[in-house]
C-alpha positions as CSV (number, residue, x, y, z in Angstrom):
1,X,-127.7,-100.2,42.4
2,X,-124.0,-99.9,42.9
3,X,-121.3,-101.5,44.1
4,X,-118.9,-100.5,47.2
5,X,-115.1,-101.2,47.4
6,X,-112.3,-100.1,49.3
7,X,-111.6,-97.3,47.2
8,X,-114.3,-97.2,44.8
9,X,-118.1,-97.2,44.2
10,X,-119.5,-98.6,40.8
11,X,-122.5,-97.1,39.6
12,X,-123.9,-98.5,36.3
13,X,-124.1,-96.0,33.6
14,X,-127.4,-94.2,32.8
15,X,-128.6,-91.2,30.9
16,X,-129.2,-88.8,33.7
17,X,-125.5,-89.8,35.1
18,X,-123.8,-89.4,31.6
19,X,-125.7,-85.4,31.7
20,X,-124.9,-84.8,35.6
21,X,-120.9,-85.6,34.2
22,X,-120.7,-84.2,31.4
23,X,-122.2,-81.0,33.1
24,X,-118.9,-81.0,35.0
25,X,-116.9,-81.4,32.1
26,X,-116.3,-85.0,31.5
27,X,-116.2,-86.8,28.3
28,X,-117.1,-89.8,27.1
29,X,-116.0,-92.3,24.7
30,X,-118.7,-93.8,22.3
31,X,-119.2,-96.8,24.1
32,X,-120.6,-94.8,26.9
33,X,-122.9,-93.7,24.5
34,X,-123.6,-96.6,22.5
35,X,-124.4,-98.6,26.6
36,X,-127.0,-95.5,27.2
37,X,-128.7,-96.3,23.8
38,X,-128.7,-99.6,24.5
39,X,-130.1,-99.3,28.2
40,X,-132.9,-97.1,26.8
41,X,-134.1,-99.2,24.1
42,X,-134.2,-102.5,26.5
43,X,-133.7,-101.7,30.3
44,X,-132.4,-105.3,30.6
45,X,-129.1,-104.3,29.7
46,X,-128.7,-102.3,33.0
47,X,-125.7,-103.4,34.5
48,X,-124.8,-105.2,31.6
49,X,-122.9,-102.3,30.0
50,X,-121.2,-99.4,31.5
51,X,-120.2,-98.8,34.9
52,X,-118.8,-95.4,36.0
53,X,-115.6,-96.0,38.5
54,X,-116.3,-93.0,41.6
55,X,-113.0,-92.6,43.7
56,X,-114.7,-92.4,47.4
57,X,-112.6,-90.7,49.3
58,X,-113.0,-87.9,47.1
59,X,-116.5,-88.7,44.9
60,X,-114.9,-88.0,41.3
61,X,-115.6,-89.8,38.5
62,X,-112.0,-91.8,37.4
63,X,-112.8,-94.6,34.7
64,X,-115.6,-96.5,33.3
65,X,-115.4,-100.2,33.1
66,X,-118.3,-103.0,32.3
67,X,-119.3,-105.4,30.3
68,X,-120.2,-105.7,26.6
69,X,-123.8,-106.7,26.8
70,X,-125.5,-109.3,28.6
71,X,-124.6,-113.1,29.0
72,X,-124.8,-114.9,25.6
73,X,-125.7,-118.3,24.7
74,X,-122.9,-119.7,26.7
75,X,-123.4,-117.7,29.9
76,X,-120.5,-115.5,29.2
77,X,-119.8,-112.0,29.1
78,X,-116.7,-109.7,27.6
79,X,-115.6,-107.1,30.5
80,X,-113.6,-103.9,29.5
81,X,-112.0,-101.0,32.0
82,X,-110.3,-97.2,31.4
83,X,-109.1,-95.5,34.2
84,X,-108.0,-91.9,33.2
85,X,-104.3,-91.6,33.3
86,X,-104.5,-89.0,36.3
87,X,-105.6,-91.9,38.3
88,X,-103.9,-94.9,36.8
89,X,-100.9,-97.0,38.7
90,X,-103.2,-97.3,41.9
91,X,-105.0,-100.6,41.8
92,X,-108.4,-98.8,40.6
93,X,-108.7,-101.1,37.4
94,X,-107.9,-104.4,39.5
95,X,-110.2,-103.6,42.1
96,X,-113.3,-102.5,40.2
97,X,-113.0,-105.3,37.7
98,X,-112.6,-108.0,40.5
99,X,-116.1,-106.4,41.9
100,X,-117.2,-106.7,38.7
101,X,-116.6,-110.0,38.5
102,X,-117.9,-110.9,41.5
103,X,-120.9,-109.1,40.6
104,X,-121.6,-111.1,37.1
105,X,-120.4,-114.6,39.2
106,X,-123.5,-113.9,42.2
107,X,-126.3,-113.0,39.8
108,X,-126.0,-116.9,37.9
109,X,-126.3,-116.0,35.1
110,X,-122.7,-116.1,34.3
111,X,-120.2,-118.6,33.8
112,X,-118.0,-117.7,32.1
113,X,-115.6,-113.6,32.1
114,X,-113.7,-112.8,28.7
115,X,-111.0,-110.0,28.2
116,X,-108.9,-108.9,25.7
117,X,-106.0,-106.7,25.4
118,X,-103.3,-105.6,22.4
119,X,-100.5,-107.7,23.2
120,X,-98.5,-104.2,24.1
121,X,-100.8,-103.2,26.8
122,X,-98.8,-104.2,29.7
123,X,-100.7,-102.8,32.2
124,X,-103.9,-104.2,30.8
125,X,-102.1,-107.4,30.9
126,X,-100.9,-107.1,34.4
127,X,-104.5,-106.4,35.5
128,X,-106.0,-109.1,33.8
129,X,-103.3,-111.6,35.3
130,X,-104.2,-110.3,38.7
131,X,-108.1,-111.1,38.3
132,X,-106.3,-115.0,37.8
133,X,-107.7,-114.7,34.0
134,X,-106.4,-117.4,31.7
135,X,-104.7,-116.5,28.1
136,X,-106.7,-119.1,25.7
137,X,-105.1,-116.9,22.4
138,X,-103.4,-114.7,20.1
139,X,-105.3,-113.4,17.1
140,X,-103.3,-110.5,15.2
141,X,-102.2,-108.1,17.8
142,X,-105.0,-109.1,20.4
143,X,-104.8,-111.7,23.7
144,X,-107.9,-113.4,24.4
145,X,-108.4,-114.0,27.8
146,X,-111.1,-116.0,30.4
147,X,-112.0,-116.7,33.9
148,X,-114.4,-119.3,34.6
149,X,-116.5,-119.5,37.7
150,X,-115.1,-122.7,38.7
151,X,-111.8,-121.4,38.8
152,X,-113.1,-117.3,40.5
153,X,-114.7,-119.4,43.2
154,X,-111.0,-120.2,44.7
155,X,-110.7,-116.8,45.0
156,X,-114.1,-115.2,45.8
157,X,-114.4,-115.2,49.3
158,X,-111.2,-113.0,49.7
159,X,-113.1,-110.6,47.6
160,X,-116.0,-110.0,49.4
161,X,-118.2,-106.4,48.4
162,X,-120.6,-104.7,49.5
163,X,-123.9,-104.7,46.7
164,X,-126.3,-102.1,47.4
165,X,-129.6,-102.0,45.5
């Protein structure tokens, strides 16, 4: 499976992927790991966890972005994104997380799209203002975001993908 975008193709993280990159040299942060452990102990999780971020025109690997399991009790899922800095500042971390989203949104499962950020991170905040998610709440140094589907379907149809399978 993965998803097509203008600039980007979204692959969801596996084992074999996380060897073939680190065989070039990447690294990865423990979540990577932790998504692969959790993907080989219950293959539902695939596409709940890790995605890797591939720039197309030139097929390198440029962030990792996903969710943080699969929908809970309320049909909702937390999504996180990193874009290394050599390829920050060009729309990479909007555009796969609106796929993303759009992604989670057609599978119905989901209902519901939480975020959060350090309330420093102004990028992180300007992305997640872009993807028309809500602020529902400061706890400590942390904004707590959401984006229902009620409110993503205003928007959806501008951001139509390509799903392959």
């Amino acid at each position: 499976m993965e998803i097509i975008t203008d600039q980007l193709k979204l692959i969801p993280c596996t084992l074999k992927l996380v060897n073939d990159y680190g065989e070039q040299g990447y690294s990865f942060g423990n979540h990577v790991l932790e998504s692969v452990q959790h993907l080989n102990s219950d293959y539902s999780q695939y596409g709940w966890g890790v995605w890797f971020v591939i720039e197309k025109q030139s097929n390198m690997l440029v962030g990792d972005m996903g969710y943080k399991g699969k929908p809970d009790h309320e049909q909702a899922v937390d999504i996180g994104y990193g874009i290394l800095p050599a390829h920050q500042n060009k729309g990479y971390a909007t555009e796969g997380a609106k796929a993303l989203i759009n992604w989670a949104f057609a599978t119905n499962k989901v209902k519901k799209i939480k975020a959060h950020c350090l309330h420093d991170n102004g990028p992180s905040i300007k992305v997640l203002q872009k993807l028309g998610m809500t602020r529902i709440g400061i706890q400590g140094e942390l904004i707590f975001w959401e984006l229902s589907y009620a409110k993503e379907a205003a928007w959806r149809w501008e951001n139509l993908l390509q799903i392959k399978k």
